[in-house]
C-alpha positions as a Python dict, from the first residue, in 0.01 Angstrom:
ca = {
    (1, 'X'): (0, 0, 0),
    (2, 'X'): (-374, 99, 48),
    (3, 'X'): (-579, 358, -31),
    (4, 'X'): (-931, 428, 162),
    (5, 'X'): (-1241, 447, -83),
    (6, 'X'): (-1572, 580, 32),
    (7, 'X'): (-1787, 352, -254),
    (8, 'X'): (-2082, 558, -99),
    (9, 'X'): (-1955, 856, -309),
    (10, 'X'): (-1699, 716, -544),
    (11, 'X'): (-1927, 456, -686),
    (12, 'X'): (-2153, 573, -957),
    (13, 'X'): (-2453, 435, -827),
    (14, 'X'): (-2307, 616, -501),
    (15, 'X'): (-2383, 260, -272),
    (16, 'X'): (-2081, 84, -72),
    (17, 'X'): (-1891, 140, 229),
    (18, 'X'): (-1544, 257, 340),
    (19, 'X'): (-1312, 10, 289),
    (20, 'X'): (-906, -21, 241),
    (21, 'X'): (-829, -138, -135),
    (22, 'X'): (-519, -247, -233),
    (23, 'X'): (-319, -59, -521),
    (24, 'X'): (-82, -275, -771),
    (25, 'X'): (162, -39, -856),
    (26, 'X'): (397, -290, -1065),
    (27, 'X'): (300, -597, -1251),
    (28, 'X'): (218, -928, -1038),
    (29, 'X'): (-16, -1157, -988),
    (30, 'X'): (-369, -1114, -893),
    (31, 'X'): (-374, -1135, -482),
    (32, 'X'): (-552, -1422, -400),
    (33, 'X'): (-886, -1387, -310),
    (34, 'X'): (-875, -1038, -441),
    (35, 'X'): (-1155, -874, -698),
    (36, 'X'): (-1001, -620, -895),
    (37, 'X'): (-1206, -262, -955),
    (38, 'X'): (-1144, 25, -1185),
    (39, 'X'): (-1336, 306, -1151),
    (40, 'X'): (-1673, 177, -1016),
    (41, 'X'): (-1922, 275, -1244),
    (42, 'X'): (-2081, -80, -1298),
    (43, 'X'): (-2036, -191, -943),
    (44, 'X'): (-2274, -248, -630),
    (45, 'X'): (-2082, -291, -369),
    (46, 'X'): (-2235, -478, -66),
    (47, 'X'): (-2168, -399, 308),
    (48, 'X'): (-1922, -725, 337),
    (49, 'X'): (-1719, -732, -30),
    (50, 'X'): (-1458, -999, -81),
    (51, 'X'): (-1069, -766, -51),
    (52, 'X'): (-1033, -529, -309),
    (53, 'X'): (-758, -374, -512),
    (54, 'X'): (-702, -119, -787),
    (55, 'X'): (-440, -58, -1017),
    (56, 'X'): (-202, 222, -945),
    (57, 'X'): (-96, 558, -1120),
    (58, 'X'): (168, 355, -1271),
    (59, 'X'): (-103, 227, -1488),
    (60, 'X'): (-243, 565, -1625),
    (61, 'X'): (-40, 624, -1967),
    (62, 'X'): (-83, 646, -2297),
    (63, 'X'): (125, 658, -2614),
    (64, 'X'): (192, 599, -2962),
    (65, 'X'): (405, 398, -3047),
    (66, 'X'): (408, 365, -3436),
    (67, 'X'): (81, 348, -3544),
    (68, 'X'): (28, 94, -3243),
    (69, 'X'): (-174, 302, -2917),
    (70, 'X'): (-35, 123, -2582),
    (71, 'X'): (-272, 223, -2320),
    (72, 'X'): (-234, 150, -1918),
    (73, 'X'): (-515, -51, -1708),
    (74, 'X'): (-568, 275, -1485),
    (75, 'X'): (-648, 506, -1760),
    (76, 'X'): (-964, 654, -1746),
    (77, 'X'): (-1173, 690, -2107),
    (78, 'X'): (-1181, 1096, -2135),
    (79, 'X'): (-828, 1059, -2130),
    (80, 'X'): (-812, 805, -2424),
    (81, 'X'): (-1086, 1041, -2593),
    (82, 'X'): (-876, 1357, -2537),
    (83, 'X'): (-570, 1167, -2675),
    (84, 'X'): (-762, 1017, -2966),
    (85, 'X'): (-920, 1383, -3064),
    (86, 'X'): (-563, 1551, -3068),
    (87, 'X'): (-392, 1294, -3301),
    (88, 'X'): (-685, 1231, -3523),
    (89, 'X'): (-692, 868, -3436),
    (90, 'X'): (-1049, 702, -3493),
    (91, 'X'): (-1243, 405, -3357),
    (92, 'X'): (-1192, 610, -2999),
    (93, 'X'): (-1559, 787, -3035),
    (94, 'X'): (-1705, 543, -2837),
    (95, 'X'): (-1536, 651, -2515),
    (96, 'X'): (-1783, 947, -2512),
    (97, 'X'): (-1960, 953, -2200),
    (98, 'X'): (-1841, 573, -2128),
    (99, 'X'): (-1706, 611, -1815),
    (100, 'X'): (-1442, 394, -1647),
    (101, 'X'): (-1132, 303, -1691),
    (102, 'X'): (-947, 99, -1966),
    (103, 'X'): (-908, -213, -1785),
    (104, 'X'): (-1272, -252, -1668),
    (105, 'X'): (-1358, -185, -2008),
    (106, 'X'): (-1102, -402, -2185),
    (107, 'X'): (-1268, -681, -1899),
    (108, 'X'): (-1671, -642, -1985),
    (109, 'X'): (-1579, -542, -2373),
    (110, 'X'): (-1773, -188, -2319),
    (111, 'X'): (-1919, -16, -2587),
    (112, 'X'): (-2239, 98, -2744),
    (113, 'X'): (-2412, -130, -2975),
    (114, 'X'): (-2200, -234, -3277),
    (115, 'X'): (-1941, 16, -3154),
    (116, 'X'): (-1736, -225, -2908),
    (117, 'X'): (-1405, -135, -2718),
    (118, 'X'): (-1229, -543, -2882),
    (119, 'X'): (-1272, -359, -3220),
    (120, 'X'): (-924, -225, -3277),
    (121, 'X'): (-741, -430, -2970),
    (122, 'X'): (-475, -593, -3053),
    (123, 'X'): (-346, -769, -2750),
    (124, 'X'): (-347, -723, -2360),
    (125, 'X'): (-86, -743, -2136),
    (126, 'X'): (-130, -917, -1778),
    (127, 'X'): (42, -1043, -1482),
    (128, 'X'): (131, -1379, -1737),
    (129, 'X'): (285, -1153, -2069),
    (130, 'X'): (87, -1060, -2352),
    (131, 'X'): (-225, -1220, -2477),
    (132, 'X'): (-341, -1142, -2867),
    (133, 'X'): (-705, -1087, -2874),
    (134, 'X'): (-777, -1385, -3102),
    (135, 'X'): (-679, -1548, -2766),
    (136, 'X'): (-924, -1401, -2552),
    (137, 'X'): (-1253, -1550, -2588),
    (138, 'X'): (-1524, -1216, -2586),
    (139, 'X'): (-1869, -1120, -2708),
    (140, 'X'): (-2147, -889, -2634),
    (141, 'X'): (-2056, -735, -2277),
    (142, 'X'): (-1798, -975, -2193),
    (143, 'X'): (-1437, -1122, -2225),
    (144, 'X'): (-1293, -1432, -2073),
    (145, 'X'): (-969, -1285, -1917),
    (146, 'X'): (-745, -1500, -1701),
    (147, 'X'): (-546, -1223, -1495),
    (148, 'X'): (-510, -855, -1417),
    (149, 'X'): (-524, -632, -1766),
    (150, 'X'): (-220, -377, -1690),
    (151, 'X'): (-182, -271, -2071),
    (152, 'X'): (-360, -315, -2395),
    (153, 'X'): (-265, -202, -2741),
    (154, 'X'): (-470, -124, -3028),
    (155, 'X'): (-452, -38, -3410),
    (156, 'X'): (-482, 351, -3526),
    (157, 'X'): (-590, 479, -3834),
    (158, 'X'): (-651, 845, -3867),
    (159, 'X'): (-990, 1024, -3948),
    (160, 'X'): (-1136, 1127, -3571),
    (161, 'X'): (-1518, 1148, -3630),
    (162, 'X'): (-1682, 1422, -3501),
    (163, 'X'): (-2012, 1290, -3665),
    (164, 'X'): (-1980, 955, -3483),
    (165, 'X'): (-1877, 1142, -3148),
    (166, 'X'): (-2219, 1354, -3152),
    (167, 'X'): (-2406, 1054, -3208),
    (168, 'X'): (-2238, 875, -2920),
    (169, 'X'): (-2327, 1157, -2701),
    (170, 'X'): (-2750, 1129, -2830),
    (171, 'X'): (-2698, 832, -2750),
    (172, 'X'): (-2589, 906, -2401),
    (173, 'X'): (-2762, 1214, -2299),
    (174, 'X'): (-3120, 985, -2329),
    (175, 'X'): (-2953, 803, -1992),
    (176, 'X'): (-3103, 906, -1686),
    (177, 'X'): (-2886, 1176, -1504),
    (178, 'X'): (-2947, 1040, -1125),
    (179, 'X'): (-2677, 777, -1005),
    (180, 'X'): (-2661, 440, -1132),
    (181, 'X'): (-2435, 169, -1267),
    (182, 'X'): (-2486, 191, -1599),
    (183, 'X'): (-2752, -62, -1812),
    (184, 'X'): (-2855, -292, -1485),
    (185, 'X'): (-2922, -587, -1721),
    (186, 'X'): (-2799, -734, -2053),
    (187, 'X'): (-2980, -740, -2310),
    (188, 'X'): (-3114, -1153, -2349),
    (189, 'X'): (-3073, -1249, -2711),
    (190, 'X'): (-3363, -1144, -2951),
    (191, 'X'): (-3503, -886, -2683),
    (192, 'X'): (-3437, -576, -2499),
    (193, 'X'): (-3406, -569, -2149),
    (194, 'X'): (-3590, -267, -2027),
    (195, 'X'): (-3864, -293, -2276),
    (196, 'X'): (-3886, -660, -2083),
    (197, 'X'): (-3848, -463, -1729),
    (198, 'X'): (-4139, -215, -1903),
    (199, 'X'): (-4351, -469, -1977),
    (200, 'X'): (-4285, -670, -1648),
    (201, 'X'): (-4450, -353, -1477),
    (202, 'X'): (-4136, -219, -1345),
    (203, 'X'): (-4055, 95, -1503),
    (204, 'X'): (-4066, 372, -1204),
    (205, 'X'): (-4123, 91, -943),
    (206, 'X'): (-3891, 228, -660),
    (207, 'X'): (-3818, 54, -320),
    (208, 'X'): (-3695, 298, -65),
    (209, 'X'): (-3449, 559, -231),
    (210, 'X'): (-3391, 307, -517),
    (211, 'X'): (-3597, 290, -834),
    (212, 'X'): (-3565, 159, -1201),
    (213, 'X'): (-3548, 478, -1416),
    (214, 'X'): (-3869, 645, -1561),
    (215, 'X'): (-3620, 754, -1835),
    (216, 'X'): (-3522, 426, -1930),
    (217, 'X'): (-3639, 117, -1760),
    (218, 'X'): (-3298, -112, -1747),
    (219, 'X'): (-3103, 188, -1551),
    (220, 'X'): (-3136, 132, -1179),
    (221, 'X'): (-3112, 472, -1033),
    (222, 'X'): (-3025, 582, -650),
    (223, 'X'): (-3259, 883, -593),
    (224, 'X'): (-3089, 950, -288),
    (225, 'X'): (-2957, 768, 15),
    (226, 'X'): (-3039, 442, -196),
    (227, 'X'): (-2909, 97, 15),
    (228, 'X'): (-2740, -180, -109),
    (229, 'X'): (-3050, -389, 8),
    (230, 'X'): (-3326, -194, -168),
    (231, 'X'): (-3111, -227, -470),
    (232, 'X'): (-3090, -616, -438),
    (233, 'X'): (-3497, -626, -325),
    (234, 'X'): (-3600, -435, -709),
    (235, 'X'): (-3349, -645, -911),
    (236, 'X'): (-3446, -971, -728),
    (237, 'X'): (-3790, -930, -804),
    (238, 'X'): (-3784, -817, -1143),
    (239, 'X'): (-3592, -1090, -1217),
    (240, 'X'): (-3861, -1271, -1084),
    (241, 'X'): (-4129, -1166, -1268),
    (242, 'X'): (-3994, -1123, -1592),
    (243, 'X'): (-3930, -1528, -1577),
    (244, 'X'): (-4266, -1605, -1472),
    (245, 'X'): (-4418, -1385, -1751),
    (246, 'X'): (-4198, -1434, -2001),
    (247, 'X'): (-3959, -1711, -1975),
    (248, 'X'): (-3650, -1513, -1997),
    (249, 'X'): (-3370, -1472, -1713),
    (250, 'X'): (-3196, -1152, -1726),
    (251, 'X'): (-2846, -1185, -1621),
    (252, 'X'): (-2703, -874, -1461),
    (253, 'X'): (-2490, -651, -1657),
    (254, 'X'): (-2388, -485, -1342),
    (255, 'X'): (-2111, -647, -1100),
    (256, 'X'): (-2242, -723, -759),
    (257, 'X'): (-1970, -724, -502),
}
């Protein structure tokens, strides 16, 4: 089964075309040659993608399951924050204005700072059984996952933070409000990288209808009617330059499909 996805409007950078994705509705094994997308919001998706697919409703649950939270691949993070809220459970802040779904979290080890989604995981569940986090080899912004994440469980203590969920939120609300796909670059050790974009020269710099944020230099923001092409041109080159003038490659915290 397929299901037709504009990317032009359900991307949040808003870039992509129409294309057929596949949906996984029961546990099996990656299609071959297949990517695997959540929700979209750190993807640029190019006019000629590899196949896609996308886990299924089937995948959008959650529950408690003494002390233990089991939560499906497909579940999007207000829903985990709503949950979290209602039964007091902490260490679920974080999911405040972090969009996406659990999978694609679980996959690039989301978070904010310190604050990472691997915290309180306890074990995933793909297409091959479960896998115990100590298994999974993850750091800053990424995890090493062979297979499709259809489940992952995680410990609960009570005490929801309200405290820790305003600061979250800050935190968030200094993010530029046009479309983008989140933080464009990760940060190189020892260095930030939109202070290195800023100082590369490329804070506002815009080609066409795409343009790295004013508000915050590493956010690469569609003012518009933004192509897949422009966006490619302004990363390109900033990579570029902040080599030449600084030694440093920034790798790209967003996918590029």
């Amino acid at each position: 089964m397929t299901k037709s996805i504009n990317f032009s409007t359900f991307s949040s950078i808003k870039i992509g075309p129409t294309l057929d994705v596949l949906l996984l509705d029961s546990i099996t094994p990656r299609p071959k040659g297949c990517t695997i997308i959540g929700g979209a919001n750190n993807l640029l998706v190019s006019p000629t993608p590899p196949p896609l697919a996308m886990l299924g409703k089937t995948f959008d649950f959650i529950r408690l399951e003494e002390n233990i939270l089991h939560v499906g691949g497909a579940t999007p993070s207000g829903k985990i924050l709503s949950f979290a809220k209602k039964h007091d459970l902490s260490s679920f802040e974080l999911m405040q204005k972090l969009p996406g779904t659990l999978g694609g979290m679980v996959a690039m080890n989301a978070g904010l700072k310190e604050w990472e989604i691997f915290n309180n995981l306890i074990a995933i569940r793909t297409e091959h059984g479960w896998v115990e986090k100590s298994q999974i080899e993850h750091g800053y912004r990424f995890a090493k996952i062979e297979g499709v994440i259809y489940e992952a469980t995680f410990t609960c203590q009570n005490g929801f933070d309200e405290n820790l969920l305003s600061m979250f939120k800050k935190m968030r609300d200094n993010q530029p409000k046009e479309p983008s796909a989140g933080s464009c670059f990760k940060n190189p050790v020892g260095h930030f990288a939109g202070k290195l974009i800023e100082e590369a020269g490329f804070k506002g710099k815009r080609v066409g209808n795409m343009m790295f944020s004013n508000v915050h230099a590493n956010f690469l923001v569609n003012l518009g009617g933004g192509t897949y092409e422009e966006a490619i041109m302004l990363i390109t080159e900033v990579k570029e330059e902040v080599l030449k003038r600084f030694g440093i490659r920034l790798e790209e915290e967003i996918i590029i499909l």
